[in-house]
N, C-alpha and C positions, 0 to 999 in steps of 0.2 A: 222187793219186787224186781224182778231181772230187768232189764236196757235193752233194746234192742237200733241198732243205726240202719240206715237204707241207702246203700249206694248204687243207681240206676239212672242211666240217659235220661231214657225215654219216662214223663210225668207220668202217662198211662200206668204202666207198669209200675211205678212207685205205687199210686192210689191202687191198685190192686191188690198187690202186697201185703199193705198196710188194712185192709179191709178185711184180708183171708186173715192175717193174723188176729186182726181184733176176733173175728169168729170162732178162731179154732185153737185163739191160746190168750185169752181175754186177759190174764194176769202180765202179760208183757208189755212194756210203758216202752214205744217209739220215744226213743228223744232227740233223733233229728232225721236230714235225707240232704241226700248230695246227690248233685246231678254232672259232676266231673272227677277226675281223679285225685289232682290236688287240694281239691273243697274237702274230698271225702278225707284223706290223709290227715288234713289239719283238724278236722273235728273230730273224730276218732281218736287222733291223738289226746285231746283236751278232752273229753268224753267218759274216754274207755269205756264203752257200750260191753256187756254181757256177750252180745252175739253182734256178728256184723252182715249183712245180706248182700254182699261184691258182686256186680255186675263185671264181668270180665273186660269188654271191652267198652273204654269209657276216654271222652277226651285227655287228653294231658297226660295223664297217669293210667295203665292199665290194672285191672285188679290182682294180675300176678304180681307187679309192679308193688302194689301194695301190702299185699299179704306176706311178702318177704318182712315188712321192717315193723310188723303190727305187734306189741302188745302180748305175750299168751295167756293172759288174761280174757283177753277177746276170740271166741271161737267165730269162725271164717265158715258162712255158707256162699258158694260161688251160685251165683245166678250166669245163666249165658243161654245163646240160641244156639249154639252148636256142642258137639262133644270131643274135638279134637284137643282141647287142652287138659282132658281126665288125668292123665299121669302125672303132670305137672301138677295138677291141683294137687291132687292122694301127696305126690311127694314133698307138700309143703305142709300138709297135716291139716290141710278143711275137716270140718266133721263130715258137711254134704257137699252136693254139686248137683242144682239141679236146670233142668232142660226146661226150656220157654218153648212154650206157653207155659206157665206153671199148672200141677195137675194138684188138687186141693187134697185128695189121698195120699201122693208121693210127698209133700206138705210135709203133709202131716206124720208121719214118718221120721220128717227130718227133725219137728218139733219134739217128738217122744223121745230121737236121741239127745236132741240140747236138753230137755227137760232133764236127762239121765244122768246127763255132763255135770251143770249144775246143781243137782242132789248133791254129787258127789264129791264136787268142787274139782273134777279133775280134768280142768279145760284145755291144757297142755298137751300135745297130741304127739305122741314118736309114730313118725311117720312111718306107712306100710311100708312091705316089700315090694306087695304089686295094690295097685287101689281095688275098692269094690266093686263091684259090676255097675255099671251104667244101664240105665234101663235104654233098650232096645228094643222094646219090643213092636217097634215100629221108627220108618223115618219122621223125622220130626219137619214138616213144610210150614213155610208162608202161611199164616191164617187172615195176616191185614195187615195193611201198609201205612206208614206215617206220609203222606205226601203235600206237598203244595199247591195252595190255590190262591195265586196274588200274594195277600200279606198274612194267610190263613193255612196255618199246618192241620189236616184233615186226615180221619182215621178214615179207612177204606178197607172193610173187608175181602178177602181175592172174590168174595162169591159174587161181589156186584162188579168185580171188573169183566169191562169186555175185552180189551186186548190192550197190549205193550207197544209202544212204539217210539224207537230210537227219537230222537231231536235234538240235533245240534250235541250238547253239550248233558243233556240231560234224556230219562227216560218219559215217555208221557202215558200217564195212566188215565184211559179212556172206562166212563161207566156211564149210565143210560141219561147220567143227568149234568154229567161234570167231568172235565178236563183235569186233572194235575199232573205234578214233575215231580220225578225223584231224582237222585243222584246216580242211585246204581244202575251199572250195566245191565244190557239186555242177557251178555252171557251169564253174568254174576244170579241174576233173574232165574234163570232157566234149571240154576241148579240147587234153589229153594222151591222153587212152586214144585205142584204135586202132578207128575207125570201123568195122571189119568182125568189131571181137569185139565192142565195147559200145556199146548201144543205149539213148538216154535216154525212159523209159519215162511222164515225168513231171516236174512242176520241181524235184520231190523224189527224184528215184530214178532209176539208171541200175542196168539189168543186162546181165551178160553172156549172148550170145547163143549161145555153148556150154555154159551150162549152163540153156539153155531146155528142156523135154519139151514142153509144148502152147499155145497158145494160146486162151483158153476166150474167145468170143462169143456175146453174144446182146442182141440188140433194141439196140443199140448201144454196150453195155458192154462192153468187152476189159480181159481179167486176163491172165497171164502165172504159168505156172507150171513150177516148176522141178524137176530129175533130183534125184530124193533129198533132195529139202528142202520143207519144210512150205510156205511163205511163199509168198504170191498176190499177187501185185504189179499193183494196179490202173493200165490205161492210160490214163491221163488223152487228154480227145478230141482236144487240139491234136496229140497224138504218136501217132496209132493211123494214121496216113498210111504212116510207117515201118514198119510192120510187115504190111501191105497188098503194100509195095513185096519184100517178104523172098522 
């Protein structure tokens, strides 16, 4: 029976994972999950899992980090939300590399090639010239946010936020029913969320533009306000361009 390890941050995404796998490769036995970098190195080590599922970036240890000193015995699929580290993976010899959200057909794909590997026992990878193509075929945005409420980490989909807004030290994620804080920047923000839902209204605030009701102007002042929610979101003048263009 093959091994499978799971090294990922965020629990969410682990039980995902771990769920798509059971369904679409039921003969692979999880036999552990690491939720940091050095966790995942020390178990993998003792392990030697079949296949390893490396979250890229992860506390302590990154998963390039890791994949330099792993085992070739252990075939390397990189999990991550971005694609800027494709070279560097291909040139360390992953089988795959795949983009978050996970899509359960590109999956599956990547199962057929381990399944292949495995047949043939030849998990040892000489790395390419250039890597394979990365799917593109679209950018890959924000679909939900980990954020804080008191002493409660809270998944939030973007479609219930209504807008973004600077504080202090943190960002705050406002939606019809509940307040919380992330970490990241409002700019860091602006260039995951998906251009044609959310609109940065100011250096402090971005809102979504489905849950806009009017736009209030006058003598050169524009606010913004929202379906069902109190808050009037003032647009500063560099950003009132954008909504001209709407």
């Amino acid at each position: 029976m093959p091994t499978a390890f799971i090294a990922e941050d965020e629990q969410i995404l682990r039980s995902e994972l771990r769920e798509v796998l059971a369904a679409l490769w039921p003969e692979l036995e999880i036999v552990g999950e690491a939720d940091d970098g050095v966790s995942a190195l020390r178990a993998v080590r003792e392990l030697v899992p079949d296949v390893l599922f490396l979250d890229i970036n992860m506390p302590h240890l990154t998963g390039i980090d890791i994949a330099k000193v792993i085992q070739a015995k252990t075939s390397i699929v990189f999990l991550t939300a971005y694609e800027s580290h494709a070279v560097e993976a291909f040139a360390l010899g992953v089988v795959d590399y795949l983009v978050k959200p996970l899509n359960k057909g590109r999956l599956l794909s990547t199962i057929e090639r381990l399944q292949s590997r495995l047949e043939k026992g030849t998990v040892s990878v000489t790395p390419p010239t250039s890597p394979p193509a990365v799917e593109r075929s679209e950018p890959k945005y924000l679909r939900w946010i980990q954020a804080s409420v008191g002493n409660l980490l809270r998944l939030i989909t973007t479609d219930e936020i209504y807008y973004f807004q600077s504080d202090a030290k943190y960002t705050k994620v406002v939606t019809a029913h509940l307040e919380a804080l992330i970490r990241k920047p409002i700019k860091e923000l602006m260039d995951e969320l998906n251009p044609d839902d959310f609109i940065q209204v100011s250096r402090s605030a971005i809102v979504n533009l489905r849950r806009v009701e009017s736009i209030y102007k006058v003598d050169g002042y524009m606010e913004v306000r929202l379906k069902g929610h109190s808050a009037k979101l003032p647009v500063s003048t560099g950003y009132q361009s954008g909504f001209r263009q709407l």
